[in-house]
N, C-alpha and C positions, 0 to 999 in steps of 0.2 A: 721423462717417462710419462707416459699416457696415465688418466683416468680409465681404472677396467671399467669394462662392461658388466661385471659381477663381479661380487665378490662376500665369500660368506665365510665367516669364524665360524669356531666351537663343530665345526661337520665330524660328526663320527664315519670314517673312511672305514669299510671291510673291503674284504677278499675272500671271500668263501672258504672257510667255516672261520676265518681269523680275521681280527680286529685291527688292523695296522694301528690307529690312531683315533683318540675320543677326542681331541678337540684339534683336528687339522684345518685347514683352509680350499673352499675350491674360488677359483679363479679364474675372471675369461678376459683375457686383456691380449688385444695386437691380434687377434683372429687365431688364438690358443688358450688351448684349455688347461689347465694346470691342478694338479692336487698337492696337496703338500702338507708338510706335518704339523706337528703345533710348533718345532724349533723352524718352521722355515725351509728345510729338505724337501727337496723336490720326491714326491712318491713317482707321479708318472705325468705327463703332457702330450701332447698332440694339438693340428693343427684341427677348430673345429667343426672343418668340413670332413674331417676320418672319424670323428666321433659319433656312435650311437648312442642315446640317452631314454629314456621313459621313464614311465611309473607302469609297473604288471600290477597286473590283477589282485596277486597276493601282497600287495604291497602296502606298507602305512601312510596315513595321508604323508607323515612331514620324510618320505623316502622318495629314493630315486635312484635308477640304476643307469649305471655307465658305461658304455664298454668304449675302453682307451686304450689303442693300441694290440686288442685283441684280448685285453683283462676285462674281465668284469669286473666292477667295485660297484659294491652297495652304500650311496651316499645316506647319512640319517642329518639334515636340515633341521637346527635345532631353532623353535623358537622365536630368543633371545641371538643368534646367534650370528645371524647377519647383517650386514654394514648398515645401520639406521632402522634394524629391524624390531625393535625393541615394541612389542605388544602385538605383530601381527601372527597370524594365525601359521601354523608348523607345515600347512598343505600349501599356503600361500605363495610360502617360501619358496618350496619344492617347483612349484607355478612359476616364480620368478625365474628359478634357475634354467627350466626347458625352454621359457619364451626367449630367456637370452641366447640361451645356446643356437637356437633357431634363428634369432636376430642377426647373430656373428657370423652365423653360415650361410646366411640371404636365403635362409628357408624361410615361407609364409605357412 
Protein backbone atom coordinates (compact mmCIF):
# COMPACT_ATOMS: atom_id res chain seq x y z
CA UNK A 1 0.00 0.00 0.00
CA UNK A 2 0.88 3.53 -1.06
CA UNK A 3 2.01 6.65 1.15
CA UNK A 4 -1.43 9.03 1.12
CA UNK A 5 -1.30 12.06 -0.27
CA UNK A 6 -2.90 13.47 3.11
CA UNK A 7 -3.75 12.60 5.86
CA UNK A 8 -4.97 14.19 8.95
CA UNK A 9 -6.14 12.68 12.71
CA UNK A 10 -8.31 14.25 15.52
CA UNK A 11 -10.82 16.06 12.17
CA UNK A 12 -14.00 16.76 13.74
CA UNK A 13 -16.49 15.33 10.66
CA UNK A 14 -20.19 17.12 10.73
CA UNK A 15 -23.22 16.66 8.74
CA UNK A 16 -25.51 19.48 9.22
CA UNK A 17 -26.71 20.08 12.35
CA UNK A 18 -24.95 16.59 13.61
CA UNK A 19 -21.63 15.65 14.61
CA UNK A 20 -20.84 12.21 13.30
CA UNK A 21 -17.33 12.20 14.87
CA UNK A 22 -14.74 14.59 17.00
CA UNK A 23 -11.74 12.79 16.19
CA UNK A 24 -12.05 10.99 12.71
CA UNK A 25 -9.51 10.82 10.01
CA UNK A 26 -9.64 12.53 6.42
CA UNK A 27 -7.54 10.90 3.90
CA UNK A 28 -6.46 11.06 0.12
CA UNK A 29 -4.54 8.19 -0.94
CA UNK A 30 -4.83 6.12 -4.67
CA UNK A 31 -6.73 9.24 -6.31
CA UNK A 32 -9.74 8.90 -3.33
CA UNK A 33 -10.76 10.67 -0.74
CA UNK A 34 -11.83 9.02 2.25
CA UNK A 35 -13.31 10.17 5.71
CA UNK A 36 -13.52 7.86 8.40
CA UNK A 37 -14.15 7.65 12.10
CA UNK A 38 -11.85 7.62 14.95
CA UNK A 39 -12.38 3.34 14.98
CA UNK A 40 -11.47 3.37 11.37
CA UNK A 41 -15.14 2.97 9.55
CA UNK A 42 -15.29 4.27 6.50
CA UNK A 43 -18.16 7.45 6.96
CA UNK A 44 -17.94 8.25 3.04
CA UNK A 45 -15.29 8.13 -0.09
CA UNK A 46 -15.08 9.17 -3.59
CA UNK A 47 -12.85 9.25 -6.34
CA UNK A 48 -11.11 13.04 -5.95
CA UNK A 49 -12.05 14.14 -9.24
CA UNK A 50 -16.27 14.01 -7.92
CA UNK A 51 -15.30 15.90 -4.91
CA UNK A 52 -16.14 19.50 -4.27
CA UNK A 53 -14.15 21.15 -1.42
CA UNK A 54 -13.57 24.94 -0.10
CA UNK A 55 -13.60 27.10 2.72
CA UNK A 56 -17.02 29.80 2.48
CA UNK A 57 -16.92 32.87 3.72
CA UNK A 58 -18.50 32.05 7.08
CA UNK A 59 -16.05 29.66 7.79
CA UNK A 60 -13.24 29.28 10.52
CA UNK A 61 -9.78 29.44 9.48
CA UNK A 62 -8.81 25.58 10.69
CA UNK A 63 -12.47 24.49 8.65
CA UNK A 64 -13.37 23.27 5.39
CA UNK A 65 -16.26 22.05 3.54
CA UNK A 66 -16.79 18.84 1.53
CA UNK A 67 -19.28 17.85 -0.59
CA UNK A 68 -18.69 13.87 -1.17
CA UNK A 69 -20.89 12.16 -3.08
CA UNK A 70 -23.57 14.75 -2.96
CA UNK A 71 -23.22 15.17 1.35
CA UNK A 72 -21.83 17.96 2.57
CA UNK A 73 -19.62 17.50 5.69
CA UNK A 74 -18.04 20.22 7.61
CA UNK A 75 -14.46 19.28 8.21
CA UNK A 76 -12.96 21.08 11.63
CA UNK A 77 -8.72 20.49 10.93
CA UNK A 78 -7.48 20.52 14.26
CA UNK A 79 -4.25 21.86 15.00
CA UNK A 80 -2.26 19.22 16.56
CA UNK A 81 -3.99 16.90 14.53
CA UNK A 82 -2.40 16.15 11.42
CA UNK A 83 0.40 13.65 10.34
CA UNK A 84 3.67 15.65 11.40
CA UNK A 85 1.41 18.53 12.11
CA UNK A 86 2.31 19.35 15.51
CA UNK A 87 2.62 23.34 16.02
CA UNK A 88 1.44 24.46 12.72
CA UNK A 89 -1.22 26.87 12.38
CA UNK A 90 -5.32 25.39 12.21
CA UNK A 91 -5.76 27.47 8.74
CA UNK A 92 -2.63 25.90 7.51
CA UNK A 93 -3.98 22.73 7.84
CA UNK A 94 -7.10 23.32 6.24
CA UNK A 95 -4.49 24.99 3.25
CA UNK A 96 -2.86 21.56 3.26
CA UNK A 97 -5.90 19.65 2.81
CA UNK A 98 -7.37 21.86 -0.46
CA UNK A 99 -3.88 21.95 -2.09
CA UNK A 100 -3.77 18.29 -1.97
CA UNK A 101 -7.11 17.63 -2.91
CA UNK A 102 -6.42 19.84 -6.05
CA UNK A 103 -2.92 17.95 -6.35
CA UNK A 104 -4.72 14.40 -6.54
CA UNK A 105 -7.37 15.69 -9.09
CA UNK A 106 -4.45 17.40 -11.52
CA UNK A 107 -6.35 20.70 -10.54
CA UNK A 108 -3.76 23.72 -10.63
Amino acid sequence: MSEPEFSARGVRIARWPRSLTRAGEVRIEDGRLALLTSYGSEIDSAPVTAVRAGRPWFAKPDEAVATVNGTRYRLTLDKGGATGGEGRAASEESGRFLAALKRAAGRR
